[in-house]
C-alpha positions in Angstrom: 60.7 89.2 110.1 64.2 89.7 108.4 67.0 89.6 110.5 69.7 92.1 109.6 73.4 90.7 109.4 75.6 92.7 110.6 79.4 93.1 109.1 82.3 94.0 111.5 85.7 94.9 109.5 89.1 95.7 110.9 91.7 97.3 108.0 95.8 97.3 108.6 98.3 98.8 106.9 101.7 101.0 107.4 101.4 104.8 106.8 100.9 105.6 103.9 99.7 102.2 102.7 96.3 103.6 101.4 94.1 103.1 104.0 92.3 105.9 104.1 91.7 105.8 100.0 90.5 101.7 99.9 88.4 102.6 103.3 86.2 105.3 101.2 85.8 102.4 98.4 84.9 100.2 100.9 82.6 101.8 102.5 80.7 104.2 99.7 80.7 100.5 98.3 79.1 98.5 100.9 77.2 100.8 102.8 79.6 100.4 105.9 80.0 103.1 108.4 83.9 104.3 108.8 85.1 104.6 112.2 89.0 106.3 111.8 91.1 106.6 115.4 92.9 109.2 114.2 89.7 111.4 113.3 88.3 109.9 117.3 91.7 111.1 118.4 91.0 114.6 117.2 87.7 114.9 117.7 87.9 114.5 121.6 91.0 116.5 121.8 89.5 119.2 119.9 85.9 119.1 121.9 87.9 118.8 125.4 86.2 116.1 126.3 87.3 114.0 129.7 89.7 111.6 127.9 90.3 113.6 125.0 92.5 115.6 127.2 93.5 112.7 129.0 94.8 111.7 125.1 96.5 115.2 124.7 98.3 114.8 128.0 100.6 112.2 127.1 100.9 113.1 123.9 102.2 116.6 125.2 104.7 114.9 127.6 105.8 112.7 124.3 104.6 109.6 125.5 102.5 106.9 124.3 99.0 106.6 124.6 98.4 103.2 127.2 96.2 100.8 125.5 93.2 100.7 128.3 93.2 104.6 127.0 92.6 104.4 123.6 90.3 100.8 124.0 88.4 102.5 126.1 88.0 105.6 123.3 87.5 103.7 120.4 85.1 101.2 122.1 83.1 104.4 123.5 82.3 105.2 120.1 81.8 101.8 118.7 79.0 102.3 120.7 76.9 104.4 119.1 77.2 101.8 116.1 75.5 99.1 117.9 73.1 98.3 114.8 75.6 99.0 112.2 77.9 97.3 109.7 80.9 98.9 110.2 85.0 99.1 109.1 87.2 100.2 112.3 90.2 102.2 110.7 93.9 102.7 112.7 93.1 100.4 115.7 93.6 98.1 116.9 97.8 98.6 116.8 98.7 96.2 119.5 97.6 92.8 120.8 96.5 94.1 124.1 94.2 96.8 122.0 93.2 93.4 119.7 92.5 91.1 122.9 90.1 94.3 123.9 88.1 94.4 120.8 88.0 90.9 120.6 86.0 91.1 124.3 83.3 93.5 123.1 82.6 92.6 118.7 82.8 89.6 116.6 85.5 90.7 113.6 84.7 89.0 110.1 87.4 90.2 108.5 91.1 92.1 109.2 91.9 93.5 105.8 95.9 93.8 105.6 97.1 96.1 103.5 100.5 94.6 101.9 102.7 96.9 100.3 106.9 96.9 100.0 107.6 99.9 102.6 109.8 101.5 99.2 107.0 102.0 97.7 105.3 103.6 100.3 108.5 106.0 100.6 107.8 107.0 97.2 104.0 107.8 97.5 104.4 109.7 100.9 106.6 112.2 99.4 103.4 113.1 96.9 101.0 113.6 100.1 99.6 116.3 101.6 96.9 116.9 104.1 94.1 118.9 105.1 94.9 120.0 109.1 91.7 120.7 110.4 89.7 117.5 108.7 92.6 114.9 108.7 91.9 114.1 105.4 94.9 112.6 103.2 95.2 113.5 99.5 98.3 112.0 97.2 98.9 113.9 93.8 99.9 110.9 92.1 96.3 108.3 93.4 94.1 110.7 95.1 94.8 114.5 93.8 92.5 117.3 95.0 89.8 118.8 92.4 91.9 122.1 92.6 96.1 121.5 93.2 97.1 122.7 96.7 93.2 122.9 98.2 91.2 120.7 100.5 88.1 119.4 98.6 85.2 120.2 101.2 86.7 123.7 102.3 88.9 124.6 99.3 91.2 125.2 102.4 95.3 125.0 101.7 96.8 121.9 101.9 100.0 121.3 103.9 102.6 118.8 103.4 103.9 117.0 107.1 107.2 117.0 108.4 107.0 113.4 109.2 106.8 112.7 105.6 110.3 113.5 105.1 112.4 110.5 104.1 114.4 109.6 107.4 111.2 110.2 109.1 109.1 107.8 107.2 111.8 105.0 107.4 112.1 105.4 111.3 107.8 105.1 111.5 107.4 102.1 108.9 110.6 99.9 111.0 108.5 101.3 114.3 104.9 99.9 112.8 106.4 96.6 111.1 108.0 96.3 115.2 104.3 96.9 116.7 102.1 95.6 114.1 103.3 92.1 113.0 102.3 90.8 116.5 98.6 92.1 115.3 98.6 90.3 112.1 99.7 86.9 114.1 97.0 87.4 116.7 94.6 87.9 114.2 95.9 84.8 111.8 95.8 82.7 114.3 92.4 83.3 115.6 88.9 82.5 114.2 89.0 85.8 112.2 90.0 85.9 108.6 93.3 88.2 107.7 93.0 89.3 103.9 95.7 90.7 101.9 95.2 92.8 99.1 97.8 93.0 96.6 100.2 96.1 96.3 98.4 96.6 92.6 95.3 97.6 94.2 96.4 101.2 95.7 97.0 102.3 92.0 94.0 101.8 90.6 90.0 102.7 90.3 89.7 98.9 91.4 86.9 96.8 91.6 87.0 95.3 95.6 84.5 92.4 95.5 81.4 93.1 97.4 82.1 91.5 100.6 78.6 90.2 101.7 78.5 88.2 98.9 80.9 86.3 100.3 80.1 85.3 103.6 79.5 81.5 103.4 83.5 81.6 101.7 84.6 83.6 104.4 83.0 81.4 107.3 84.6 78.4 105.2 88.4 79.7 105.1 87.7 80.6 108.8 87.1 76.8 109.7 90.3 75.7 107.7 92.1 78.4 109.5 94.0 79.8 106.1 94.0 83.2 104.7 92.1 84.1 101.6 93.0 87.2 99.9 90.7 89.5 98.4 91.2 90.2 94.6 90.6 93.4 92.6 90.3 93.8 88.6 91.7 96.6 87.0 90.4 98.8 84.6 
């Protein structure tokens, strides 16, 4: 009898980082299943369902979501992946929300997305976004088949008012303030932090398949040091 391993994956990163474009490499790549808290969040908002409108209440009053809220969401859908590999996408964003998954799934890996917040000003300007679907394209990385339309739909795109300039500065200082406790939890536990380099958002880059790599994780994980993930370039 073969006994299926199973891979659990956690990736970070600022807006506009490229999260969204390495977790389709990723996972197209490695067979993982994608689990995105933004697409939960809208998907229980949109289907009414108990604490989907629990969700939409505070964010109508202009509050934040409490953490034993959204845990509770993600991990409800986490689920339904018992007997998957899978790559968790947007969560979690605080330590409380890290200390919760932590409870329930082994992580092997947090993969940190590293880039200078400058850049990042720059790409956001060249992003736009399909409403209904959530998903992200960039003109310059990730353009659409056909300029101004969604892929799947051939919908319009729309460009976001918190991509404006002031706005983007404001959320990157507000993430860098929320996350970096994340980033120390997760160095500093038996879970491996990867970074991959700023050069990798720009490219059609080769991420090393991670099973392969297993027995180097689980030895990095004993010495307690971070070991960065490296991608070629065409």
């Amino acid at each position: 009898m073969v006994v299926r391993v199973l891979f659990r994956a956690v990736i970070m990163g600022p807006p506009g980082s490229g999260k969204g474009t390495v977790s389709d490499r990723i996972v197209k790549s490695f067979g993982l299943k994608h689990l995105s808290s933004g697409d939960v969040l809208r998907a229980n908002m949109k289907s009414q369902s108990e604490i989907g409108l629990l969700v939409k209440s505070y964010i109508d009053q202009g509050q934040l979501v409490p953490d034993d809220v959204i845990s509770r969401l993600i991990l409800g859908d986490l689920k339904h992946l018992e007997n998957c590999s899978w790559l968790l996408d947007g969560f979690p964003r605080t330590v409380t929300q890290a200390e919760s998954l932590h409870q329930a799934y082994h992580i092997d890996t947090v993969i940190n997305l590293d880039v200078p917040f400058e850049t990042i000003k720059e790409r956001l300007t060249s992003r736009w976004v399909h409403p209904a679907s959530g998903r992200v394209y960039n003109t310059n990385f990730n353009p659409p088949k056909i300029p101004g339309l969604d892929n799947i739909t051939g919908e319009p795109l729309v460009q976001r008012n918190d991509d404006k300039p002031e706005t983007v500065t404001k959320r990157l200082k507000a993430y860098e303030t929320q996350t970096k406790p994340v980033l120390e939890y997760y160095s500093h536990s038996s879970d491996l932090v990867s970074d991959i380099a700023n050069h990798c958002m720009f490219s059609r880059a080769h991420i090393f398949k991670i099973e392969d790599y297993k027995e180097l994780f689980a030895e990095y994980n004993d010495r307690d040091e971070t070991f960065c993930i490296r991608c070629a370039i065409d």
